[in-house]
C-alpha positions as CSV (number, residue, x, y, z in Angstrom):
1,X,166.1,139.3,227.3
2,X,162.7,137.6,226.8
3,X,159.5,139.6,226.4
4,X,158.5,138.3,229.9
5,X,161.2,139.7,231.8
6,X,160.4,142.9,230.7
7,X,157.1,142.8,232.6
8,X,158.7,141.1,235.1
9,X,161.0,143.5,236.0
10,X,158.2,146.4,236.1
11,X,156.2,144.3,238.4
12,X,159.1,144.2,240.9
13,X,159.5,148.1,240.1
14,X,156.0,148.9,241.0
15,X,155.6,146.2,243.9
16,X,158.8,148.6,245.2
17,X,157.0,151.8,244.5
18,X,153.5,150.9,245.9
19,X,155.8,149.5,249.4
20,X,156.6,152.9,249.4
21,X,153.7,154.9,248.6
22,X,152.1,152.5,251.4
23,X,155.2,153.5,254.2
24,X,154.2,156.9,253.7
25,X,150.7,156.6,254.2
26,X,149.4,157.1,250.1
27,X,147.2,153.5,250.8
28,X,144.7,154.4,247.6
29,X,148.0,155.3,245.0
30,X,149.8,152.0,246.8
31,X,146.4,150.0,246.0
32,X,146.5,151.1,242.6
33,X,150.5,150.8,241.9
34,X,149.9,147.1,243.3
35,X,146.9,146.1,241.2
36,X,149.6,147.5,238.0
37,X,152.1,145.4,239.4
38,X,149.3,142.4,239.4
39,X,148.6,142.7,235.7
40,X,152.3,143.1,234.7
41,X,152.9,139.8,236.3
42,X,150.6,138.0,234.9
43,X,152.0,139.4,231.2
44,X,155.4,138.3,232.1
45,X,154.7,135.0,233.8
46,X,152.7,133.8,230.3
47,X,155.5,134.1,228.0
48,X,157.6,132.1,230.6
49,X,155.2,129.2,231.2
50,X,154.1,129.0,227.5
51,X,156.9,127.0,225.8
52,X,156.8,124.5,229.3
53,X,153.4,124.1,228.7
54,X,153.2,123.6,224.7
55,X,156.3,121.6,224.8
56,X,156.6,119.7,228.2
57,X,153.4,117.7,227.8
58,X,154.2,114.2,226.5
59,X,157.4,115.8,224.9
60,X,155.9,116.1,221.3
61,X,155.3,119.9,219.9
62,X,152.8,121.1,217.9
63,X,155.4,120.8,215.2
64,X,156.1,116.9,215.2
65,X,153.5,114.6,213.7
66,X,152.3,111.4,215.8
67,X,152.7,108.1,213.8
């Protein structure tokens, strides 16, 4: 599993929890779980976008020397 998914899968987990927290009236612990599950998102989406971005530009890598 990539490093990403990791995050990804916690952000989901506390998107869930805060949902709940929020049903049962907690709105400052769901604003806070939510704001948790903002940063892990943004950790997991990084690692995901990184190799499209480095790689999917012009289809040359840092790795491969223009002639």
């Amino acid at each position: 599993m990539r490093l990403g998914a990791s995050f990804i899968i916690a952000f989901t987990t506390l998107l869930i929890a805060a949902a709940r927290r929020l049903s049962l009236g907690l709105e400052a612990t769901a604003n806070e779980l939510a704001v948790y599950a903002s940063y892990c998102l943004e950790i997991g989406v990084i690692p995901q976008i990184a190799p499209y971005v480095e790689y999917g530009r012009g289809g040359k890598g840092r790795d491969e020397e223009e002639n």
